[in-house]
N, C-alpha and C positions, 0 to 999 in steps of 0.2 A: 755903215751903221746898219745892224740886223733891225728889224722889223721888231715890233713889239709880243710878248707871248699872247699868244689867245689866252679867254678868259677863261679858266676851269669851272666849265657848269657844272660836270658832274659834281666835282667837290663840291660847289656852292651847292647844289640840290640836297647834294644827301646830308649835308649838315642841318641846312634852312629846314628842309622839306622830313629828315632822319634824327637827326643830334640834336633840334632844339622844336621838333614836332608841329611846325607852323603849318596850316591846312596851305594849300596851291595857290590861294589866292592872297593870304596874306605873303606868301614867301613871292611871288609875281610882283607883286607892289612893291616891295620893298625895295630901295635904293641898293646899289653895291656899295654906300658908304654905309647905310643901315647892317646892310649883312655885315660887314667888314667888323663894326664896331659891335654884332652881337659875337661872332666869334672872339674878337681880343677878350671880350667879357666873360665870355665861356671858357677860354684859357685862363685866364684868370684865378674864376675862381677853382677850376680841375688842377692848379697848382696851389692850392692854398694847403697851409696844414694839416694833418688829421691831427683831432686833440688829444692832449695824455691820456692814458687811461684815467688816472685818479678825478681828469676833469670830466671827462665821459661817466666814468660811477657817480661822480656827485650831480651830473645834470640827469644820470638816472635815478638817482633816490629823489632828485628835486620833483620829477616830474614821470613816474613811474606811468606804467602800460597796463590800461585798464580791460 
């Protein structure tokens, strides 16, 4: 049976500490089931759909840019 993989810090860092902008000390605290569960959320929603245009024009005339 091999050994288990090390933990990928750097990934964890640069997403915790890069991709979701937590200062060092909140991304230090946090569990690896915390970070685990902000990334699935962060996949999530980076897979969500971008909306039709016709709903994108209507939420721009709903709520135009002042």
């Amino acid at each position: 049976m091999s050994p288990p993989a090390a933990f990928p810090w750097g990934e964890a860092m640069a997403f915790g500490l890069g991709r979701l902008g937590w200062p060092p000390d909140r991304f230090w605290a946090a569990t690896p089931r915390e970070l685990a569960a902000a990334m699935r959320a962060w996949r999530h929603d980076a897979r969500r759909e971008v909306p039709a245009r016709a709903t994108l024009e209507g939420l721009m005339a709903a709520f135009p840019d002042t």
